[in-house]
PDB file with SEQRES, HELIX, SHEET and CRYST1 records, atoms N, CA, C and O in Angstrom:
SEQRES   1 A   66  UNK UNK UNK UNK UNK UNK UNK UNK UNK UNK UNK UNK UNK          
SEQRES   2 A   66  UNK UNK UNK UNK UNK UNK UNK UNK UNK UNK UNK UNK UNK          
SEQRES   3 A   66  UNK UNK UNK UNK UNK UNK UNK UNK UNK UNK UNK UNK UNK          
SEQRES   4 A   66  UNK UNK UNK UNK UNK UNK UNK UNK UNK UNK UNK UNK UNK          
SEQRES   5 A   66  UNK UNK UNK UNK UNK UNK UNK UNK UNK UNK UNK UNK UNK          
SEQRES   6 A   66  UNK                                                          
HELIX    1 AA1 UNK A   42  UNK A   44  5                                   3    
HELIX    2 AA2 UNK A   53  UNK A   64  1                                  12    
SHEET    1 AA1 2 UNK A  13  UNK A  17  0                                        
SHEET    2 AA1 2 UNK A  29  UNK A  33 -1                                        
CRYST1    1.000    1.000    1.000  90.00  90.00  90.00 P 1           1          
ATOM      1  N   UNK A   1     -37.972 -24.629  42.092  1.00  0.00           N  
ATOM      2  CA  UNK A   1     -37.256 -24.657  40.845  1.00  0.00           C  
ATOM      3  C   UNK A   1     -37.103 -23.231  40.350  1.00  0.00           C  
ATOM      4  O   UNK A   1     -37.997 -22.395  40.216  1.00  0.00           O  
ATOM      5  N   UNK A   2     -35.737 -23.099  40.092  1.00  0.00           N  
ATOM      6  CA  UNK A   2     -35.581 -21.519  39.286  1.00  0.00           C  
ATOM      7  C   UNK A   2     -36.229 -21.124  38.511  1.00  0.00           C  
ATOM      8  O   UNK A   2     -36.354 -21.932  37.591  1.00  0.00           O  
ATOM      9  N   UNK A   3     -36.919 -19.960  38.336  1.00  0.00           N  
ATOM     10  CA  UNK A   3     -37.234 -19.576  36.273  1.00  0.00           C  
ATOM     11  C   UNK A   3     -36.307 -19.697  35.284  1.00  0.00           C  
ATOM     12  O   UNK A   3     -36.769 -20.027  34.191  1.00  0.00           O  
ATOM     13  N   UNK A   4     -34.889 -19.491  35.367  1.00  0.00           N  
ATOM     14  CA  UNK A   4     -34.225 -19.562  34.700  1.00  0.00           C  
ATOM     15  C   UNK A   4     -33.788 -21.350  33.755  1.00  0.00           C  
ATOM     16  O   UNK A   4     -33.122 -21.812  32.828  1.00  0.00           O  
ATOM     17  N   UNK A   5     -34.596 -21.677  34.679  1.00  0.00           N  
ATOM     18  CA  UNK A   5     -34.021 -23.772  34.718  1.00  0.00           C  
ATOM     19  C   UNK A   5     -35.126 -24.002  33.674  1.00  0.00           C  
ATOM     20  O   UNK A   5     -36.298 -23.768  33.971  1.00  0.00           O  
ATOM     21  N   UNK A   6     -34.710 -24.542  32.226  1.00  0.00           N  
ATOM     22  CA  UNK A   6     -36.077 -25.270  31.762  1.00  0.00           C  
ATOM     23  C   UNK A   6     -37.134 -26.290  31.600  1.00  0.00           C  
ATOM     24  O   UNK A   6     -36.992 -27.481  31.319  1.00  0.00           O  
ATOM     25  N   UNK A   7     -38.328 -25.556  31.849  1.00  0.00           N  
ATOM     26  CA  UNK A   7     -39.208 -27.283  31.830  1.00  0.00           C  
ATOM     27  C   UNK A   7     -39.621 -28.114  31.119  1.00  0.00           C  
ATOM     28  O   UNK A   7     -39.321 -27.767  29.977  1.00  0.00           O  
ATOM     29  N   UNK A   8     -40.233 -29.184  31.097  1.00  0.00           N  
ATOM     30  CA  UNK A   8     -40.863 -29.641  30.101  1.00  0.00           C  
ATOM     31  C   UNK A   8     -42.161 -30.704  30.749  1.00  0.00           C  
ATOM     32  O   UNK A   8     -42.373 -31.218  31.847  1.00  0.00           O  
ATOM     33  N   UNK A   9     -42.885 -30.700  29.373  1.00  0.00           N  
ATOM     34  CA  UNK A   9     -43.768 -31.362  30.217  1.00  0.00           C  
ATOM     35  C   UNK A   9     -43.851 -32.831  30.422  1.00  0.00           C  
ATOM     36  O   UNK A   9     -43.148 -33.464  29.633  1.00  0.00           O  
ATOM     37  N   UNK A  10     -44.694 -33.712  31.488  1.00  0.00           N  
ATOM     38  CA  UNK A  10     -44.430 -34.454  32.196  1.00  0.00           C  
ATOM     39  C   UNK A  10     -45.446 -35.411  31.214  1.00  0.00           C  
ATOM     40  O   UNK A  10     -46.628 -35.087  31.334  1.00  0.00           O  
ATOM     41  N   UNK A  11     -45.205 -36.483  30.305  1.00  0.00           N  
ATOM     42  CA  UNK A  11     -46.175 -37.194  29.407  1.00  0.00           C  
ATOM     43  C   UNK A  11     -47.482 -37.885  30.817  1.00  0.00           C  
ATOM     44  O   UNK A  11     -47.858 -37.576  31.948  1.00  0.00           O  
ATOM     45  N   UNK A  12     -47.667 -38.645  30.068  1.00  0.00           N  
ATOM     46  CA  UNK A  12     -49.099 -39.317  30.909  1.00  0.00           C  
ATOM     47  C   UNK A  12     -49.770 -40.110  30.090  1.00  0.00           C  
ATOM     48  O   UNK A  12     -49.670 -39.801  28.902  1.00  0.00           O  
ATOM     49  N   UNK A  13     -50.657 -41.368  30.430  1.00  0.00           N  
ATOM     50  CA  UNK A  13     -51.650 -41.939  29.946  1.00  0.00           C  
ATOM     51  C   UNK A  13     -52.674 -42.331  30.287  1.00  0.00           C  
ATOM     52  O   UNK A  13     -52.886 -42.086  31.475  1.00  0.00           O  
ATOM     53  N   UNK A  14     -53.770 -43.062  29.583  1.00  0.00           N  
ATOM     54  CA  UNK A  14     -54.977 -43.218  30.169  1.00  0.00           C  
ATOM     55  C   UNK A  14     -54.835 -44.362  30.514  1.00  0.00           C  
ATOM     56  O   UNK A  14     -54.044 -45.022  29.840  1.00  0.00           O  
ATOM     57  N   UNK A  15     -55.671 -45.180  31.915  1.00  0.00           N  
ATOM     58  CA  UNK A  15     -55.716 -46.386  32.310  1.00  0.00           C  
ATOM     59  C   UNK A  15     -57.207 -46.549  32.416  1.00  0.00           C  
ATOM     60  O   UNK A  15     -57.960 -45.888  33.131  1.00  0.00           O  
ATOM     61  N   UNK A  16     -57.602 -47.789  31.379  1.00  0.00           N  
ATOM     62  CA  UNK A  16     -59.192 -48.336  31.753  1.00  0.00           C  
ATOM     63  C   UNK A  16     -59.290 -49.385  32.390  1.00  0.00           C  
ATOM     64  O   UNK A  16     -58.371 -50.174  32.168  1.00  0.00           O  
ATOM     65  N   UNK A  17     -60.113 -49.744  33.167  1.00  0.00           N  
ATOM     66  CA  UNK A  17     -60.737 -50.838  33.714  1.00  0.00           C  
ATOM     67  C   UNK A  17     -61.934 -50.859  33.625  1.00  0.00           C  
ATOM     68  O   UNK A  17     -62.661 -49.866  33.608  1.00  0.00           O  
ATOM     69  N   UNK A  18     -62.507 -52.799  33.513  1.00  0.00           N  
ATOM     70  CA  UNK A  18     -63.630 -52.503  33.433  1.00  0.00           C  
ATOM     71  C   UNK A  18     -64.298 -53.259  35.540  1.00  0.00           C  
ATOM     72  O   UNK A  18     -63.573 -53.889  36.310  1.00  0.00           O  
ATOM     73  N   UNK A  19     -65.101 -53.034  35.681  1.00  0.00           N  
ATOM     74  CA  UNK A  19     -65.850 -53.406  37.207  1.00  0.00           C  
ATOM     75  C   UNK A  19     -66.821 -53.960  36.435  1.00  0.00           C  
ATOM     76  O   UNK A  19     -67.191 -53.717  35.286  1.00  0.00           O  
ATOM     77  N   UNK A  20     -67.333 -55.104  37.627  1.00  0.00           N  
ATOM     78  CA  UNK A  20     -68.444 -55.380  37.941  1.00  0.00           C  
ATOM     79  C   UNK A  20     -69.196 -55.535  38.916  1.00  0.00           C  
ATOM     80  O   UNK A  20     -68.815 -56.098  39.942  1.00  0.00           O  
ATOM     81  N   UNK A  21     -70.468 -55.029  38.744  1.00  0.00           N  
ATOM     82  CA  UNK A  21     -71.267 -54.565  40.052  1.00  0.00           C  
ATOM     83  C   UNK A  21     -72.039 -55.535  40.525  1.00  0.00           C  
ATOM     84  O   UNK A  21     -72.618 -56.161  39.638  1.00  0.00           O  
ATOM     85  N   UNK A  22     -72.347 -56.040  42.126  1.00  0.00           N  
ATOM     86  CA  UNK A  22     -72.673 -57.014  42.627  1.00  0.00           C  
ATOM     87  C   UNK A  22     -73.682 -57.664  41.568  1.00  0.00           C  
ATOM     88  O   UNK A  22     -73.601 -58.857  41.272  1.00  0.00           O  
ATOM     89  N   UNK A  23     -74.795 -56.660  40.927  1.00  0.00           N  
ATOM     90  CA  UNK A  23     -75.991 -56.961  40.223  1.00  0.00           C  
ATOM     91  C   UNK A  23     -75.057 -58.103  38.942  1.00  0.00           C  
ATOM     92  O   UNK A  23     -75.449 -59.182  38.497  1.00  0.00           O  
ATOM     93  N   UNK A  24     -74.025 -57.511  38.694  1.00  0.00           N  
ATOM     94  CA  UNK A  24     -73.676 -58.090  37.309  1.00  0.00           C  
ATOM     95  C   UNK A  24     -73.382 -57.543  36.205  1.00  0.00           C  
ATOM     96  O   UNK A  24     -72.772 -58.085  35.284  1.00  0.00           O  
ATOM     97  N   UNK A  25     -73.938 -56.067  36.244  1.00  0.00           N  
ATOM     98  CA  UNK A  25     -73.921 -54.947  35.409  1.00  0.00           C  
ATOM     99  C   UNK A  25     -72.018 -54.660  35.361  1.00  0.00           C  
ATOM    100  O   UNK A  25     -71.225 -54.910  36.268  1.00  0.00           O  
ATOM    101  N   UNK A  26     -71.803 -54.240  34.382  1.00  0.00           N  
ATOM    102  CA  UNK A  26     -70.284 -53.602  34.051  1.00  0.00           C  
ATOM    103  C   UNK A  26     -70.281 -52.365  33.954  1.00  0.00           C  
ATOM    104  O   UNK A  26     -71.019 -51.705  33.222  1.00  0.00           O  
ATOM    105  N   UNK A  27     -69.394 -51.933  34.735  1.00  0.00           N  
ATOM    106  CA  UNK A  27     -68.949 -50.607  35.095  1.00  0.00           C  
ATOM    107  C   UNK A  27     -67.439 -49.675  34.557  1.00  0.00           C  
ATOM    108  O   UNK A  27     -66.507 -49.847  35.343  1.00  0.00           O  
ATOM    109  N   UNK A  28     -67.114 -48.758  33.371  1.00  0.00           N  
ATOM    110  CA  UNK A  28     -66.178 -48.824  32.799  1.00  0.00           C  
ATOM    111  C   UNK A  28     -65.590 -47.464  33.899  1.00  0.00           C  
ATOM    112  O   UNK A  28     -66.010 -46.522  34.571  1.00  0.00           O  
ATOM    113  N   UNK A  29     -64.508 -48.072  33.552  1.00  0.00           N  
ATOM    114  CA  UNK A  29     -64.080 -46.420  34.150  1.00  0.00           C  
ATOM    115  C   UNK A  29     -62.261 -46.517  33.490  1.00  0.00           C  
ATOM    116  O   UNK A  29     -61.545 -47.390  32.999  1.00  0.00           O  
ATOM    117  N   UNK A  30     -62.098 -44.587  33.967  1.00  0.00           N  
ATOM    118  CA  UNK A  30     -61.029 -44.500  33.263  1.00  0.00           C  
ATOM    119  C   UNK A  30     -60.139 -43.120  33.617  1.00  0.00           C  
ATOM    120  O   UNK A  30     -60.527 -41.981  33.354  1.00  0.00           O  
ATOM    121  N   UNK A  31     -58.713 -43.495  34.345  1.00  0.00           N  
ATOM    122  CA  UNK A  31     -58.230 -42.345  34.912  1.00  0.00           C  
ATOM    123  C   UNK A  31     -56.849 -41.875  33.717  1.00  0.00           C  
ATOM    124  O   UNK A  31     -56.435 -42.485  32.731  1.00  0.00           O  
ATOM    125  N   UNK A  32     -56.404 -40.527  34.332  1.00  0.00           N  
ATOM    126  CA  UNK A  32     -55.255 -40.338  33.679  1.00  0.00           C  
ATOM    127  C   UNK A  32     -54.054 -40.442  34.670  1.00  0.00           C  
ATOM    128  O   UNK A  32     -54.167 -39.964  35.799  1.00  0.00           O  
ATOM    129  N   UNK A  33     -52.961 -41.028  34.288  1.00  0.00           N  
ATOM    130  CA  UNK A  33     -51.874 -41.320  35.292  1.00  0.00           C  
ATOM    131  C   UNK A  33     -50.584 -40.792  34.924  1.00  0.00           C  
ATOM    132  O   UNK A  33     -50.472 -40.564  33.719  1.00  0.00           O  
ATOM    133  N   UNK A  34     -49.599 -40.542  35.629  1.00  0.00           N  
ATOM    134  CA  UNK A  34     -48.483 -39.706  35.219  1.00  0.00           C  
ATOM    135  C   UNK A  34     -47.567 -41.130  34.750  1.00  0.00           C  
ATOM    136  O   UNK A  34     -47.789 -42.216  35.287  1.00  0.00           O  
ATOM    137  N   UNK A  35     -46.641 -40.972  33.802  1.00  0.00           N  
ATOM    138  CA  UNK A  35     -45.728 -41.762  33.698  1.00  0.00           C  
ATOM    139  C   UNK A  35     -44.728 -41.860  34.786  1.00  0.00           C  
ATOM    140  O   UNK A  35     -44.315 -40.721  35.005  1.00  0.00           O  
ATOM    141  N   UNK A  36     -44.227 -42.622  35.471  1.00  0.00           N  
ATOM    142  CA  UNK A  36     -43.644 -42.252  36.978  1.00  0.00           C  
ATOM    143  C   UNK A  36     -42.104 -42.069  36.901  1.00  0.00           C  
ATOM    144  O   UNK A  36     -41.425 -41.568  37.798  1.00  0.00           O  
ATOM    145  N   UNK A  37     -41.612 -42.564  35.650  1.00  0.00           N  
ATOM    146  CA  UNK A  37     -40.320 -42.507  35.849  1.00  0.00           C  
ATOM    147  C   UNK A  37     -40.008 -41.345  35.117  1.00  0.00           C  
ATOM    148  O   UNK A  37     -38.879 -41.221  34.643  1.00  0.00           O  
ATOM    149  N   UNK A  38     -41.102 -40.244  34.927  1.00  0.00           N  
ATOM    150  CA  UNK A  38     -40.485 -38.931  34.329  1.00  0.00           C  
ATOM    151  C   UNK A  38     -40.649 -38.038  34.970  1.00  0.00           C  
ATOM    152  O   UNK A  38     -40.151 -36.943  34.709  1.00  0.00           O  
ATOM    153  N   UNK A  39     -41.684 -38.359  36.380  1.00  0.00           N  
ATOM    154  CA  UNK A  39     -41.682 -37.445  37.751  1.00  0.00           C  
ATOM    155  C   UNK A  39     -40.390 -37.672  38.702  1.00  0.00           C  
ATOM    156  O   UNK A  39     -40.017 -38.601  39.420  1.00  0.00           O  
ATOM    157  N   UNK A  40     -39.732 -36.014  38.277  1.00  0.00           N  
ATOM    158  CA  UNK A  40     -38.029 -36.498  39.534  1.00  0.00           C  
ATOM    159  C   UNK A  40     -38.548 -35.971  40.416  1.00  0.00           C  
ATOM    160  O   UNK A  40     -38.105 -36.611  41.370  1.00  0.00           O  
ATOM    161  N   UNK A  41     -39.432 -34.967  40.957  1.00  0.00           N  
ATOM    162  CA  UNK A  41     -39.684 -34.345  42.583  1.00  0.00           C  
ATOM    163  C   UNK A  41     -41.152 -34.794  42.902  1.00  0.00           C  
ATOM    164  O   UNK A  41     -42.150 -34.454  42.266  1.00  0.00           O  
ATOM    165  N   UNK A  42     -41.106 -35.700  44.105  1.00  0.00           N  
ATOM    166  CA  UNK A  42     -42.106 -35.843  44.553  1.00  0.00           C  
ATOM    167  C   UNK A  42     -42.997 -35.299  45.659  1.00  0.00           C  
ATOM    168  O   UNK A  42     -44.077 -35.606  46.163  1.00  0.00           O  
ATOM    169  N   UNK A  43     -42.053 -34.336  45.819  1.00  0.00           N  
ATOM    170  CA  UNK A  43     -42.573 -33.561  46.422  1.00  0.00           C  
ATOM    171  C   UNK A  43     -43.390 -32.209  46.285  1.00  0.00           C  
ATOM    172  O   UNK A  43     -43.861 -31.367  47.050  1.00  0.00           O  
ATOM    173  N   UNK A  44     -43.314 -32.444  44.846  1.00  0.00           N  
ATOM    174  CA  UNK A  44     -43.917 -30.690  44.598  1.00  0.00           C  
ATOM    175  C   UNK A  44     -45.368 -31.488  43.798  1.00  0.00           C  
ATOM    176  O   UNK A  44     -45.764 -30.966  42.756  1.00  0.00           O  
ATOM    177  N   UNK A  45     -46.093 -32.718  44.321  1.00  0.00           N  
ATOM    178  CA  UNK A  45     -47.100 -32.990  43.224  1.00  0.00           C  
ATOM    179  C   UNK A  45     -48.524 -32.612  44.009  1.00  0.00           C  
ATOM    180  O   UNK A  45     -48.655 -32.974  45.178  1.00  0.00           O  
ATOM    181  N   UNK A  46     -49.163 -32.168  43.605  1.00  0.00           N  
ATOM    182  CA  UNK A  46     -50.027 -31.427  43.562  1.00  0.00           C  
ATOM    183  C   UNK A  46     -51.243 -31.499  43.472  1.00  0.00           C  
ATOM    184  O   UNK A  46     -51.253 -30.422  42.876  1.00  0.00           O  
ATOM    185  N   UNK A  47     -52.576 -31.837  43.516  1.00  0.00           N  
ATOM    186  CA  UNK A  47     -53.836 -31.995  43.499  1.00  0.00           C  
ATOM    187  C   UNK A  47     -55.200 -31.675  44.100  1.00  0.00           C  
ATOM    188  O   UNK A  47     -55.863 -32.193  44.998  1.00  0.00           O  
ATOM    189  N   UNK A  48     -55.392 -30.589  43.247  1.00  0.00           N  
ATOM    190  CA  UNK A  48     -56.583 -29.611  43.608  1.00  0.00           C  
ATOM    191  C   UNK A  48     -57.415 -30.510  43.646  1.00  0.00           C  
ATOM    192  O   UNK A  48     -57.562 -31.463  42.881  1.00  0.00           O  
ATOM    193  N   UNK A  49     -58.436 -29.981  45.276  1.00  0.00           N  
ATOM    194  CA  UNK A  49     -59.648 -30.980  45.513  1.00  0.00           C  
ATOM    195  C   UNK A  49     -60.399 -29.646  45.643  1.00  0.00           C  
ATOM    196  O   UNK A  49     -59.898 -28.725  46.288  1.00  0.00           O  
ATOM    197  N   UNK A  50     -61.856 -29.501  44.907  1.00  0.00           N  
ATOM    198  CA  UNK A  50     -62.554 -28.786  45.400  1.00  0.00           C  
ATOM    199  C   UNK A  50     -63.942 -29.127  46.904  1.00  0.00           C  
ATOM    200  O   UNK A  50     -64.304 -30.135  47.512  1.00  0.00           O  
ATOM    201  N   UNK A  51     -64.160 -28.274  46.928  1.00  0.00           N  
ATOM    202  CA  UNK A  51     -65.342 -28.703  48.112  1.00  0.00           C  
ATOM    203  C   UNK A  51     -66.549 -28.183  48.054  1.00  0.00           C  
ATOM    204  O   UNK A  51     -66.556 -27.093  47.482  1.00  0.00           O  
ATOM    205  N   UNK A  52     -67.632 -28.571  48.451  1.00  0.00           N  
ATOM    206  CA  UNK A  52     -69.105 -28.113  47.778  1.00  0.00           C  
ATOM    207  C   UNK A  52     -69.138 -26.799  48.116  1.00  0.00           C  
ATOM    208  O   UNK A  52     -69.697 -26.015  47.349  1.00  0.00           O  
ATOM    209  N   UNK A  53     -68.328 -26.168  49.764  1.00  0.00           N  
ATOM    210  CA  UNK A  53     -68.995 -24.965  49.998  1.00  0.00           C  
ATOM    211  C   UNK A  53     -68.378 -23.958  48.867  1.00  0.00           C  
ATOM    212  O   UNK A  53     -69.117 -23.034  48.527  1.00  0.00           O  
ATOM    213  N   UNK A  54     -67.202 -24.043  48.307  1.00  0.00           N  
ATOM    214  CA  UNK A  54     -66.453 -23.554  47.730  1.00  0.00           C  
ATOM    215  C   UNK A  54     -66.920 -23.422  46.036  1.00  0.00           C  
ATOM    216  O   UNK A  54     -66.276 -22.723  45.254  1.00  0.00           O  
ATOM    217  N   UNK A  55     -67.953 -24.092  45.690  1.00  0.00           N  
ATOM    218  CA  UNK A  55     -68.402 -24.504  44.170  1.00  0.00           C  
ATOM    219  C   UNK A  55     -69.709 -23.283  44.699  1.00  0.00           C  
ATOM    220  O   UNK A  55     -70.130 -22.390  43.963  1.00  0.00           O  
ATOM    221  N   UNK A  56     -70.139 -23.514  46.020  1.00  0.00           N  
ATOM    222  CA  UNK A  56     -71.273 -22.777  46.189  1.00  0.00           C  
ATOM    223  C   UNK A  56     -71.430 -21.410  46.371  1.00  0.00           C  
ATOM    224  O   UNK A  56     -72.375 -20.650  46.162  1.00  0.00           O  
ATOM    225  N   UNK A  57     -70.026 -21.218  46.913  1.00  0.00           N  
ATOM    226  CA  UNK A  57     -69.715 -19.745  46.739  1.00  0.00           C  
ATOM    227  C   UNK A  57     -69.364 -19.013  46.330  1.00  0.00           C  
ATOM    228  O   UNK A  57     -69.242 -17.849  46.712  1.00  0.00           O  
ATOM    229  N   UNK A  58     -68.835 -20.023  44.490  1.00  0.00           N  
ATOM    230  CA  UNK A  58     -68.573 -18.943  43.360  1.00  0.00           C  
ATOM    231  C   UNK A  58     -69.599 -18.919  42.240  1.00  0.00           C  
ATOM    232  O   UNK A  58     -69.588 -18.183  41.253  1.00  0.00           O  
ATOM    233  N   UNK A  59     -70.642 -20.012  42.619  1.00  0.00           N  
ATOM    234  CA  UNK A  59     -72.536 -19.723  41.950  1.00  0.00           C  
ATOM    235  C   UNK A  59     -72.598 -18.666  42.384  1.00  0.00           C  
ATOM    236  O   UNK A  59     -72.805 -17.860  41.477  1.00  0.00           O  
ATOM    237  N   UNK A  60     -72.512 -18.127  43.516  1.00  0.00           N  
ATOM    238  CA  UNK A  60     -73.224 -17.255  44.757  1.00  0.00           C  
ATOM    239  C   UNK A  60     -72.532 -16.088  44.003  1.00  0.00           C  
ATOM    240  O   UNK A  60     -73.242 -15.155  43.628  1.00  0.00           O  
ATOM    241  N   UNK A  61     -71.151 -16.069  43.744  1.00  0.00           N  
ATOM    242  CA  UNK A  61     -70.749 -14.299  43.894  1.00  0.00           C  
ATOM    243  C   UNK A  61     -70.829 -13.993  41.907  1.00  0.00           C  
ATOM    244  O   UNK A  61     -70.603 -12.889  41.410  1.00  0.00           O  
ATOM    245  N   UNK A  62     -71.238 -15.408  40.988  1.00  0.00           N  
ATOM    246  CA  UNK A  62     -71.446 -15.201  39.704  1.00  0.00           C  
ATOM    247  C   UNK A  62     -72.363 -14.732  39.688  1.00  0.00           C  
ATOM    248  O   UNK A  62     -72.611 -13.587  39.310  1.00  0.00           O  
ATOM    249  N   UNK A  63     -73.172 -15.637  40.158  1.00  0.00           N  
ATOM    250  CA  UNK A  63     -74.668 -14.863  40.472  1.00  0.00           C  
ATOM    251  C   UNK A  63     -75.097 -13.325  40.649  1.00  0.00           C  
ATOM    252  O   UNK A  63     -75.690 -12.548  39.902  1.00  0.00           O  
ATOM    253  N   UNK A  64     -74.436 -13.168  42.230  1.00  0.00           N  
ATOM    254  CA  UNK A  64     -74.314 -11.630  42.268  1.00  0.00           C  
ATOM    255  C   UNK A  64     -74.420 -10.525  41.078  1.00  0.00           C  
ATOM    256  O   UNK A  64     -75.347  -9.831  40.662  1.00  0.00           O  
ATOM    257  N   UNK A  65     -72.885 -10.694  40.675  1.00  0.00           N  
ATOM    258  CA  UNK A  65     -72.250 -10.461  39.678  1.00  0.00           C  
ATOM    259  C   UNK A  65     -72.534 -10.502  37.838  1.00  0.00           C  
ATOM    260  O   UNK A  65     -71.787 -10.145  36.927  1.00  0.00           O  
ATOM    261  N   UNK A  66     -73.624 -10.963  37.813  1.00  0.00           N  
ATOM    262  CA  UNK A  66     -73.804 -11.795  36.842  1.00  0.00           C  
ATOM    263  C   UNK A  66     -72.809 -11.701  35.797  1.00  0.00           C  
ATOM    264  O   UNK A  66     -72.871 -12.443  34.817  1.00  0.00           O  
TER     265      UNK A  66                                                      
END                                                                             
């Protein structure tokens, strides 16, 4: 997408559910979801996953660093 082209942002909401766990116990949980019919490119979507070594190696160089 150009810089020149303007954006805006993409709304969203929260979705809860509740689980239940074999024991019986209830389990809440709760994500955020994009509204879908205001995403036009699906191709540019995006989702940072981190990874432990990567969490461990910016303790490591804060650390250093303090």
């Amino acid at each position: 997408m150009a810089a020149s082209q303007e954006m805006k942002a993409i709304s969203n909401k929260w979705v809860f559910k509740t689980k239940t766990n074999f024991d019986g116990t209830k389990r809440y949980k709760a994500r955020v979801v994009i509204r879908g019919y205001e995403q036009a490119d699906y191709g540019e979507t995006y989702a940072p996953v981190a990874k432990l070594g990567t969490f461990r190696m910016l303790i490591a160089i804060t650390a250093i660093h303090r």
